[in-house]
C-alpha positions as CSV (number, residue, x, y, z in Angstrom):
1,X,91.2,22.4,-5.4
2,X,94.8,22.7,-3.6
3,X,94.6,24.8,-0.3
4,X,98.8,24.7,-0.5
5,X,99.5,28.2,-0.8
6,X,101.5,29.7,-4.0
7,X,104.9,28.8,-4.9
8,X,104.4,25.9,-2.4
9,X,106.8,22.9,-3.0
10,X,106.2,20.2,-0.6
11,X,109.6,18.6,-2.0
12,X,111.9,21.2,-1.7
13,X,113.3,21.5,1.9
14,X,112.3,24.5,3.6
15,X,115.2,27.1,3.2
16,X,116.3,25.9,0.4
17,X,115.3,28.3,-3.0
18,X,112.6,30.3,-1.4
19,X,109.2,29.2,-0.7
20,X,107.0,30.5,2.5
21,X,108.4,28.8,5.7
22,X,106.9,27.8,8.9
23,X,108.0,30.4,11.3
24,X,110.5,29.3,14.0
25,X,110.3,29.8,17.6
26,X,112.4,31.7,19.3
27,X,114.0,30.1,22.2
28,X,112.8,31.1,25.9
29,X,114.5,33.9,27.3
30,X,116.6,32.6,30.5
31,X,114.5,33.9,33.6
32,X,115.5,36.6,35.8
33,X,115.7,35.7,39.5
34,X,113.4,38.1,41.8
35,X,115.0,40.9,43.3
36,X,115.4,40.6,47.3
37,X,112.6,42.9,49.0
38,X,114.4,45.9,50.7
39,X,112.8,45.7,55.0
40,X,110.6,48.7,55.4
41,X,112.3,51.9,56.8
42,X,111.7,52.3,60.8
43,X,109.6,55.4,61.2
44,X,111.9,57.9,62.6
45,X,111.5,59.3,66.0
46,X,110.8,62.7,66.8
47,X,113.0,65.6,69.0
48,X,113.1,64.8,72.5
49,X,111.9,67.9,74.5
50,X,114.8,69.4,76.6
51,X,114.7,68.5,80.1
52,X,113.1,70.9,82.4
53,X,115.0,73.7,84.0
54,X,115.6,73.6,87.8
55,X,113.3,74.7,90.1
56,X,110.0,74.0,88.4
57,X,108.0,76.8,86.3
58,X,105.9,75.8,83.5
59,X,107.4,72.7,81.0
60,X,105.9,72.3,77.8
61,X,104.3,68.8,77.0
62,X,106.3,66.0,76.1
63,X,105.7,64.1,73.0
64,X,104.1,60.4,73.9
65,X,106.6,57.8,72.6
66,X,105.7,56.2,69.5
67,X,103.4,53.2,69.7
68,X,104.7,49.9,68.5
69,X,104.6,48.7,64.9
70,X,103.3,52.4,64.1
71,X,104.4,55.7,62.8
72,X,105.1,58.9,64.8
73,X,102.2,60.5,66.6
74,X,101.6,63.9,67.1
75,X,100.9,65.5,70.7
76,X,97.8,65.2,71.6
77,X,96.2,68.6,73.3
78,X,95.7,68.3,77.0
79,X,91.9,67.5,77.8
80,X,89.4,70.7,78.5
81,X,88.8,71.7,82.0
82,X,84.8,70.1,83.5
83,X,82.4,72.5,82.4
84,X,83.8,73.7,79.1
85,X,85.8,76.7,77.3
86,X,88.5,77.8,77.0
87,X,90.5,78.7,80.6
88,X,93.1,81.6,80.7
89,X,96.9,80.4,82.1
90,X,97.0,81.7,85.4
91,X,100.1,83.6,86.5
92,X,102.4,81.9,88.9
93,X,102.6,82.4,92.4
94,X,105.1,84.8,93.7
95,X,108.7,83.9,94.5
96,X,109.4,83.2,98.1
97,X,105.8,81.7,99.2
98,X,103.4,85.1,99.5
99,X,106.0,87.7,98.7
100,X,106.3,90.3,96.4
101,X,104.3,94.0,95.7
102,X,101.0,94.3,97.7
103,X,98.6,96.5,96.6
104,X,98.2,99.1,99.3
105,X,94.9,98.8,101.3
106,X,92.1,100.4,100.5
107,X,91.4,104.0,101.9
108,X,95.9,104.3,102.4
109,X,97.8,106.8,100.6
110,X,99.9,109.5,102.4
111,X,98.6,110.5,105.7
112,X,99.4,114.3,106.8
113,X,101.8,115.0,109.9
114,X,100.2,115.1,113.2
115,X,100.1,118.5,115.2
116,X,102.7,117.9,116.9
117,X,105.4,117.6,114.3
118,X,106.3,115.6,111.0
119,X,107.7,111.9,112.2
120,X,107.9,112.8,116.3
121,X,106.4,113.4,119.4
122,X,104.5,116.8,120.2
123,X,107.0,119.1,121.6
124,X,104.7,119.3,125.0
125,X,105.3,115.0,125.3
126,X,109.2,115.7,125.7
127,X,108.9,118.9,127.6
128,X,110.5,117.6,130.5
129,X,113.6,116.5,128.5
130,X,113.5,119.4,127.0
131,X,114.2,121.7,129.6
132,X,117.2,119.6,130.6
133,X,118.7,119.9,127.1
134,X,118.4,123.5,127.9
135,X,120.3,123.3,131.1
136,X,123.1,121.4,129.5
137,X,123.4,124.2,126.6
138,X,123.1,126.8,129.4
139,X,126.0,125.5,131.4
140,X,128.0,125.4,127.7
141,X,127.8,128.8,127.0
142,X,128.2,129.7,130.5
143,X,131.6,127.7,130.6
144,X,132.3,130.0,127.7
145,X,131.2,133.3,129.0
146,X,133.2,132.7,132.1
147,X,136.1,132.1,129.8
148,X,135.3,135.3,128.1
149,X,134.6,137.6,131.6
150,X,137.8,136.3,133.0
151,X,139.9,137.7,129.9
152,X,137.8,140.9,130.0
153,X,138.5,140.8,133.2
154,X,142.0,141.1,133.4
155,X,141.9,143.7,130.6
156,X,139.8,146.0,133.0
157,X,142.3,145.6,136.1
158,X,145.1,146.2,133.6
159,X,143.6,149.5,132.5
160,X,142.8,150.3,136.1
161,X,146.2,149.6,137.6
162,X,148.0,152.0,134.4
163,X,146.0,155.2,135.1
164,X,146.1,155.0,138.9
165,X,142.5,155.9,138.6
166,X,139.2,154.4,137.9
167,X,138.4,154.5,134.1
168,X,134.9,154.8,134.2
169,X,134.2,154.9,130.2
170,X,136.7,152.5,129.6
171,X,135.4,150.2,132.3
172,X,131.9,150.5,130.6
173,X,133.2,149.9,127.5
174,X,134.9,146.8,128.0
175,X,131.5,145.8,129.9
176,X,129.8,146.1,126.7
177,X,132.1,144.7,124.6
178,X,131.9,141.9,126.7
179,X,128.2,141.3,126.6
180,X,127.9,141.6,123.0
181,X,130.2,139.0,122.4
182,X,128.5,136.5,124.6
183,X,125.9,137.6,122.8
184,X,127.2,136.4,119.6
185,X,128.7,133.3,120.8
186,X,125.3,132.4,121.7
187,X,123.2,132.9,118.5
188,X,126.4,131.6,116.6
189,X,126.0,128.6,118.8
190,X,122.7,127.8,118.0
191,X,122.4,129.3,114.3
192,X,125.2,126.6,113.2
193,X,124.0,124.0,115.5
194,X,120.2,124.2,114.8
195,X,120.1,124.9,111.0
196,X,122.7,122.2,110.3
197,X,121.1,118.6,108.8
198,X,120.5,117.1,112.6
199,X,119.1,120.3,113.9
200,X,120.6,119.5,117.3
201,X,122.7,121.6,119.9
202,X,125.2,119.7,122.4
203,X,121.8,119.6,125.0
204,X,119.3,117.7,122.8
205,X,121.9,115.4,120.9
206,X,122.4,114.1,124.2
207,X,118.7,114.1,125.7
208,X,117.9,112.6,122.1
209,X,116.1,115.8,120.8
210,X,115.7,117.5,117.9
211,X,114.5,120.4,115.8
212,X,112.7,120.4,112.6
213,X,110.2,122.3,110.2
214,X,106.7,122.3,111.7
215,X,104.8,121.1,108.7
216,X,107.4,118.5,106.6
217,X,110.2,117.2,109.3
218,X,113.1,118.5,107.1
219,X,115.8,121.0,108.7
220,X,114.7,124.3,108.9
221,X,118.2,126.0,107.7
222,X,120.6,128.6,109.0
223,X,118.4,131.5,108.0
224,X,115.0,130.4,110.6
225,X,118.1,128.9,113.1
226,X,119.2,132.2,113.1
227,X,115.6,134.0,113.9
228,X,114.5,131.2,116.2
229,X,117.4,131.3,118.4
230,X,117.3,135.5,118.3
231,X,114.3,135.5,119.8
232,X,114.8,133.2,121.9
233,X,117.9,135.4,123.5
234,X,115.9,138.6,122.7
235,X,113.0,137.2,125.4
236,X,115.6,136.9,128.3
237,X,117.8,140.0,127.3
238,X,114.6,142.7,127.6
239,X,113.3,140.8,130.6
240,X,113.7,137.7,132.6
241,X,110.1,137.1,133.0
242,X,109.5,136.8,129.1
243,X,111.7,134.7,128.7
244,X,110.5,131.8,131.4
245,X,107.1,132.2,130.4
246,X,108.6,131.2,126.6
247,X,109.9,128.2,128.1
248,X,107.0,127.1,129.8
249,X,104.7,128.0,126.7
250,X,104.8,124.1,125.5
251,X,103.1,123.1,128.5
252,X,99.7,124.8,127.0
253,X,100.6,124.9,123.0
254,X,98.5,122.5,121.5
255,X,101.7,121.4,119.4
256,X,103.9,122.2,122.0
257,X,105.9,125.3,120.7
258,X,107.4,127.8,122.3
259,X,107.5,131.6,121.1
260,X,110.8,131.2,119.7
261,X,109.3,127.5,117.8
262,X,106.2,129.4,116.4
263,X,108.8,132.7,114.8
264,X,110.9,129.6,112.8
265,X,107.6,127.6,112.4
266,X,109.5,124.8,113.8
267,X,108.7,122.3,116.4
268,X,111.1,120.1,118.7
269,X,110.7,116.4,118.9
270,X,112.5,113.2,119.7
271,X,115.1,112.1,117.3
């Protein structure tokens, strides 16, 4: 039995009238030449920090430089303190090596004013000053008063020498007069002087005194000026012997006022 298959014709060259054919091989495909490897990327590196500011303070932690042959590394955290958990930041120490706001020390707060007046001495620890500032405002207003008598004066030997006579009411008149404006000059002198912002006359600017409110060191104002010096001129007016013993009354006050201090509820001290 033939194992050719049909339509088979060993003599009839393949191609030629039909006929199953041997099937031809194709020829090789040319080879494509490998493509050159691309080098592997370098890793790149990360933001330097910025440089620290002048002067020191806190800087934040630098990223480690990248080991070799490897990628970028994160930072790593900074190691925990010995003995464990977590530690607060602690605050700086203050500018200037130990400066800055103190707290104030225990038991402080505002202290009260001591008898003897608000930010000075006791009036009875600069008595002897004291009674020369008086002196020197004494000798003032007598310079005045002299001034005024000698106009007064002259008035009075004018009005003598017209009516050929004496003038007895006039005479007493311009007497008068003439005390009550020494008078005024006076309490003018030390109302203004006193209740002003220093509280000082001529005397105790230049002995270094002052006057001032009894119980808070501010001036006591032309309205008390004006009642502390009255009474002060009141005292030697009715009666010499009041009016010393009103001087000397700091030597024995245990804040060292005089009358005249205690009727202003001031008090004199150095300033």
């Amino acid at each position: 039995m033939s194992t050719n298959p049909p339509g088979w014709n060993p003599q009839q060259p393949p191609g030629q009238g039909g006929g199953w054919q041997l099937p031809q091989q194709q020829p090789p495909m040319p080879q494509q030449p490998p493509m050159p490897q691309q080098p592997p990327m370098a890793p790149q590196q990360p933001p330097m920090a910025p440089p620290p500011p002048p002067g020191g303070s806190w800087q934040p932690p630098q990223a480690p430089p990248p080991p070799a042959g490897g990628g970028w590394q994160p930072p790593q955290a900074p190691p925990p303190p010995a003995g464990g958990g977590w530690q607060p930041p602690q605050a700086p120490p203050p500018p200037g090596g130990g400066g800055g706001w103190q707290p104030p020390a225990p038991g402080g707060g505002w202290q009260p004013p001591a008898p003897g007046g608000y930010g000075g001495q006791p009036g009875g620890s600069v008595y002897g000053i004291r009674i020369v500032a008086f002196i020197i405002d004494s000798i003032l207003l007598g310079i005045v008063g002299g001034i005024l008598g000698a106009i007064f004066g002259a008035f009075a030997a004018a009005s003598v020498a017209n009516t050929n006579a004496a003038n007895i009411p006039g005479f007493v008149g311009l007497n008068f007069t003439f005390y009550a404006l020494s008078f005024g000059v006076s309490l003018l002198y030390g109302t203004l002087l006193i209740g002003s912002s220093s509280g000082k006359t001529v005397g105790m600017r230049i002995m270094g005194l002052r006057v001032q409110d009894a119980n808070t060191g501010t001036s006591i104002g032309y309205g008390r000026a004006f009642v502390r010096w009255l009474v002060y001129e009141l005292l030697f007016v009715a009666c010499l012997i009041p009016g010393l013993i009103n001087l000397l009354s700091p030597l024995w006050d245990a804040r060292g006022q005089t009358w005249h201090d205690k009727a202003a509820n001031s008090v004199m001290v150095r300033g």
